[in-house]
BAFI-3210 file (N, C-alpha, C; in Angstrom, 3 decimals, decimal comma, padded with zeros to 6 digits):
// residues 122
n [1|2|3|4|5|6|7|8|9|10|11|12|13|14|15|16|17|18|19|20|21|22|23|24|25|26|27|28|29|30|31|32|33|34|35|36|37|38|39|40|41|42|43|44|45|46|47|48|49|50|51|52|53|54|55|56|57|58|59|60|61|62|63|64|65|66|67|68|69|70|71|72|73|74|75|76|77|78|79|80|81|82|83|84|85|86|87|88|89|90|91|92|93|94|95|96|97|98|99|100|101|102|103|104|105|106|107|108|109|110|111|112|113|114|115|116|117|118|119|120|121|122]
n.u [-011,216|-012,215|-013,825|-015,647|-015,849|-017,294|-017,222|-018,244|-020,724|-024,196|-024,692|-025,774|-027,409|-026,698|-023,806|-022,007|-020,137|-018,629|-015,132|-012,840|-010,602|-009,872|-011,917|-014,762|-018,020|-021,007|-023,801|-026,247|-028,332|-030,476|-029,954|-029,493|-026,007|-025,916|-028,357|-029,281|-031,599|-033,792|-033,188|-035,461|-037,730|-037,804|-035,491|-033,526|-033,068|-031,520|-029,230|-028,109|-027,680|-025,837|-024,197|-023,110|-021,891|-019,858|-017,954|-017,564|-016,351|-014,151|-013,010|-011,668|-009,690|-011,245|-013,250|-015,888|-015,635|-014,501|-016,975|-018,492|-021,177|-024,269|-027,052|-030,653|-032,870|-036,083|-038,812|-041,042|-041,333|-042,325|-040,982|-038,671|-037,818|-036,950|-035,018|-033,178|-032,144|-030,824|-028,815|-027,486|-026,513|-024,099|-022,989|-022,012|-021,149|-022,039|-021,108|-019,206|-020,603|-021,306|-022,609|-026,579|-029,024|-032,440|-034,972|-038,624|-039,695|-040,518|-040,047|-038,992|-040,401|-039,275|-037,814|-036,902|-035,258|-032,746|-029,637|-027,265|-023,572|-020,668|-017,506|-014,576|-011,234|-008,935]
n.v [030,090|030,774|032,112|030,892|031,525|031,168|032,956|031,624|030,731|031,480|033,632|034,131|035,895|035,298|033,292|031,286|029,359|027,935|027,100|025,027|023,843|021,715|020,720|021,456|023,538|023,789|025,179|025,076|026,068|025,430|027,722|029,326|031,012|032,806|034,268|034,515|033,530|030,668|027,371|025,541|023,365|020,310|018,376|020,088|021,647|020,714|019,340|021,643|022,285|020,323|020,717|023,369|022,644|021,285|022,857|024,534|023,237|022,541|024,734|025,413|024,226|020,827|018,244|016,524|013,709|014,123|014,815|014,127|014,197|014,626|016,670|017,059|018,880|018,787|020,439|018,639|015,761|013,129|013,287|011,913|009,996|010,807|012,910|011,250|010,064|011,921|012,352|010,611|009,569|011,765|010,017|007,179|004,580|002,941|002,397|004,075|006,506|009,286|009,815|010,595|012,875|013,042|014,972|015,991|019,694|022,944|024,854|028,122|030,610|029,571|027,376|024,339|022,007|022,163|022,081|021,002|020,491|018,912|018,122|016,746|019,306|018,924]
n.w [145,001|141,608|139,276|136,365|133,078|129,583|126,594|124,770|124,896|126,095|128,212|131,552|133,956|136,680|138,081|135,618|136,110|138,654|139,693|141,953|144,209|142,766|141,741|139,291|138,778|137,257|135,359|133,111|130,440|127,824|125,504|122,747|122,040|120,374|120,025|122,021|122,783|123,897|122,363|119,587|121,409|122,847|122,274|120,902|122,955|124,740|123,613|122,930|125,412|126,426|124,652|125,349|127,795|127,194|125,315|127,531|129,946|127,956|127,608|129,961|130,563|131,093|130,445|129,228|129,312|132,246|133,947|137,185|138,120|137,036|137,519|136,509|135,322|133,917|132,383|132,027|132,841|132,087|129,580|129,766|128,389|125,447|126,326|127,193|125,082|124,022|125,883|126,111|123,784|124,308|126,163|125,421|126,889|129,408|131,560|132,119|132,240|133,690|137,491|137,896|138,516|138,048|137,366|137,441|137,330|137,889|134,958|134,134|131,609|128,077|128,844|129,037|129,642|132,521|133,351|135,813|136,931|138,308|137,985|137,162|137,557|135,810]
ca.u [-012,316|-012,359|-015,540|-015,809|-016,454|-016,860|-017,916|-019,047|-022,514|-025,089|-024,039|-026,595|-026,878|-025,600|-022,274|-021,487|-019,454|-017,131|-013,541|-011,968|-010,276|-009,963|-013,755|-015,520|-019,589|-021,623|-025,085|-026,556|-029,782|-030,419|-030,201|-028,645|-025,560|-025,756|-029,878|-029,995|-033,563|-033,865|-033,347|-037,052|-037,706|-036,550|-034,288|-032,606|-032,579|-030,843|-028,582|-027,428|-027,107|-024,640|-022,666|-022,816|-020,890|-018,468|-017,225|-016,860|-015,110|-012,805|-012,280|-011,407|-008,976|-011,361|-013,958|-016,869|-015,000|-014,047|-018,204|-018,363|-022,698|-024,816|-028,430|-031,238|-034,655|-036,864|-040,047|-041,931|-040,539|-042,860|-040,659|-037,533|-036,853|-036,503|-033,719|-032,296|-031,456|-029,763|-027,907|-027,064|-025,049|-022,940|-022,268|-022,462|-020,480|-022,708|-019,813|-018,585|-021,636|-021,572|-023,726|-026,915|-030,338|-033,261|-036,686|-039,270|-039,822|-041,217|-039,082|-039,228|-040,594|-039,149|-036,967|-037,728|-034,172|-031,749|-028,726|-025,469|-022,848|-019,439|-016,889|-013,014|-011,127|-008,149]
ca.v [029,827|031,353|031,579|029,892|032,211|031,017|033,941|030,656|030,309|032,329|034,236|034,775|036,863|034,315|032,855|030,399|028,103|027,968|026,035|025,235|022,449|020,561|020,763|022,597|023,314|024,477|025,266|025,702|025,873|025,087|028,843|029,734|032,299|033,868|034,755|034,572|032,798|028,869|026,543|025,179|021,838|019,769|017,639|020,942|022,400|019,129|019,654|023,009|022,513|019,591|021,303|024,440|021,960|020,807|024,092|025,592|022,397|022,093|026,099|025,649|022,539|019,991|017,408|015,955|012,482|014,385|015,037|013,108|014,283|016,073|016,632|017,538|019,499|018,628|020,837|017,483|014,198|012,588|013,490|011,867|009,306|012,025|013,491|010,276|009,701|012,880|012,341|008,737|009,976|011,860|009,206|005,977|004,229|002,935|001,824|005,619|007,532|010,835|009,925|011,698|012,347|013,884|015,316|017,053|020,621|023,993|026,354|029,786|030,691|028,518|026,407|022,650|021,683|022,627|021,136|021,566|019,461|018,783|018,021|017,047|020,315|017,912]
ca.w [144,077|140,518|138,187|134,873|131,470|128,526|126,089|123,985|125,533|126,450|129,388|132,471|135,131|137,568|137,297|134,478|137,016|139,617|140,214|143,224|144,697|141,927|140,650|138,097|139,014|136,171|134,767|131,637|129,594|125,551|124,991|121,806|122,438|119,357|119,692|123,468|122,435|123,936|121,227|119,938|121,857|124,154|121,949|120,449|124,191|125,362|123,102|123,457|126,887|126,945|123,648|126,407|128,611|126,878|125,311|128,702|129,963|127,455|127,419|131,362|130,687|131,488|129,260|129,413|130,624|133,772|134,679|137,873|138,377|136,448|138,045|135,590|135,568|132,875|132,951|132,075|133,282|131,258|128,456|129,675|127,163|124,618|126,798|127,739|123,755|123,375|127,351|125,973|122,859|124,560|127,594|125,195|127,867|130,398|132,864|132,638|132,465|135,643|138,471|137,058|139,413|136,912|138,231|137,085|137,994|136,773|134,550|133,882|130,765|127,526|129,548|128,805|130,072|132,745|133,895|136,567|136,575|138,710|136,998|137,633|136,823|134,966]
c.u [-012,278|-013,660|-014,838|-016,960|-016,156|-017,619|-018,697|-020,207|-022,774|-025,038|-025,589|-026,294|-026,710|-024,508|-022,178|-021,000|-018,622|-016,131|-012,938|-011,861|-010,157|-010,940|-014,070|-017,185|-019,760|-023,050|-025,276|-027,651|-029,063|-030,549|-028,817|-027,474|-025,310|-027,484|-030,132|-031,795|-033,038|-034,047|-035,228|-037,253|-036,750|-035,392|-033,279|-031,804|-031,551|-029,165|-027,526|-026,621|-025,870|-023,583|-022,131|-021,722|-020,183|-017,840|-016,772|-015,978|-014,000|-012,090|-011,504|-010,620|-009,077|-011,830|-014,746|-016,632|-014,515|-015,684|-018,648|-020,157|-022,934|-026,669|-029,034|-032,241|-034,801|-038,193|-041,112|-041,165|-041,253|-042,112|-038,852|-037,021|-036,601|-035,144|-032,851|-031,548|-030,665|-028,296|-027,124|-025,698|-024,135|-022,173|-022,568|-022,083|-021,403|-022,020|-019,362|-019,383|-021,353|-023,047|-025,212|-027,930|-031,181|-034,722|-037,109|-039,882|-040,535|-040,348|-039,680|-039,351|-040,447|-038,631|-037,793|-036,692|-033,186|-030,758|-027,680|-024,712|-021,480|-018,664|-015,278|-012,295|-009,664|-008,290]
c.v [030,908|031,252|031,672|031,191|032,230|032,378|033,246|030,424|031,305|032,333|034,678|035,664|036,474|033,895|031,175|029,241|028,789|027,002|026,468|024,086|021,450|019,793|022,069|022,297|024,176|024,208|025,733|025,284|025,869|026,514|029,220|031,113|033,306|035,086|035,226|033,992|030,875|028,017|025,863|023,345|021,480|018,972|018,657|021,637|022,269|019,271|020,752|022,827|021,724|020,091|022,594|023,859|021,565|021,717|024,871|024,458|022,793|023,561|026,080|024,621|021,440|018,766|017,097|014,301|012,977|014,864|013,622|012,827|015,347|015,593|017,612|017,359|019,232|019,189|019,722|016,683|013,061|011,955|012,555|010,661|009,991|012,597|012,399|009,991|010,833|012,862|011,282|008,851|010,806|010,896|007,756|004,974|003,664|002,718|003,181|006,865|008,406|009,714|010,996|011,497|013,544|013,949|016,490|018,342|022,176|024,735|027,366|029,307|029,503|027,209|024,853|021,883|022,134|021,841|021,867|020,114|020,130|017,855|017,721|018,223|019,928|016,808]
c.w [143,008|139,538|136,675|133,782|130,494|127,426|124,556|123,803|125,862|127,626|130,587|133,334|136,468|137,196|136,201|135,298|138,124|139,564|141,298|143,617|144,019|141,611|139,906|138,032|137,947|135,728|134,041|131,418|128,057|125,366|124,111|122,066|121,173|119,548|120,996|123,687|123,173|122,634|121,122|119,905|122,712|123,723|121,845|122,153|124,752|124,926|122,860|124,640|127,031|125,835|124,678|127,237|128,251|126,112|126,822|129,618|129,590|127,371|128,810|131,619|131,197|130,153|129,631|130,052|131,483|134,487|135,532|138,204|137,543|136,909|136,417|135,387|134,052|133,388|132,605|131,680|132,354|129,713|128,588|128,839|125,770|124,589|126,556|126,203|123,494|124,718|126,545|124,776|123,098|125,349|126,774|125,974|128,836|131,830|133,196|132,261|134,262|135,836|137,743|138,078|137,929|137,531|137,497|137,811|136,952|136,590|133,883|132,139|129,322|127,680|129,287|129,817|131,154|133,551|134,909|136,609|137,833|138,551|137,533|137,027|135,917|134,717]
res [x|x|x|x|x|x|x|x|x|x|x|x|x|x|x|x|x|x|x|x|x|x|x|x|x|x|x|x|x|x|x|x|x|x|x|x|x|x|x|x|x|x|x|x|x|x|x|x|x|x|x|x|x|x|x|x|x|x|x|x|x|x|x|x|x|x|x|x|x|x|x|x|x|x|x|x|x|x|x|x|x|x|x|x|x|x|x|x|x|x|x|x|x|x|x|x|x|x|x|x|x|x|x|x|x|x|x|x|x|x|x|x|x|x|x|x|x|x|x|x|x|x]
***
């Protein structure tokens, strides 16, 4: 097992991802890596987060067509057709959309968004 760093995204103080076995697990928030600030809103958050994922993908020689699940906290579920339009343009596909489960939960501070994902690692 090797961990996943992209110096692309905004770096936490957990690990960025792991690979092993021919997967790639990863989590990310909408936090800007230039500001280290959360993007403002949940569309921009949304956003971040899945451009977060597919830079550290494609830095780790995978893609966003190799995400087999991606689970995803929304601090209000209420809000998820909001998300679902920014989820939707990346996965226009509905036949090859990731497995996805989405629930609402409470996040820390600005957090609107957070996601993990596993991923084929080719």
């Amino acid at each position: 097992m090797r961990a996943i760093v992209s110096d692309k995204v905004y770096s936490t103080i957990n690990s960025q991802g792991k690979k092993t076995h021919g997967l790639i697990f990863l989590v990310t928030v909408g936090k800007n890596p230039e500001t280290g600030k959360f993007e403002n809103g949940l569309v921009a958050q949304a956003k971040r987060a899945m451009e977060n994922f597919k830079v550290v993908l494609e830095d780790n020689g995978s893609s966003m067509e190799n995400i087999v699940k991606i689970t995803v906290y929304l601090a209000d579920l209420s809000r998820v057709d909001e998300f679902n339009k920014v989820y939707y343009s990346y996965f226009p596909d509905q036949e090859n959309r990731p497995v996805r489960c989405c629930v609402g939960v409470e996040l820390g501070g600005d957090a609107e968004v957070e996601m993990e994902l596993v991923a084929l690692a080719d």
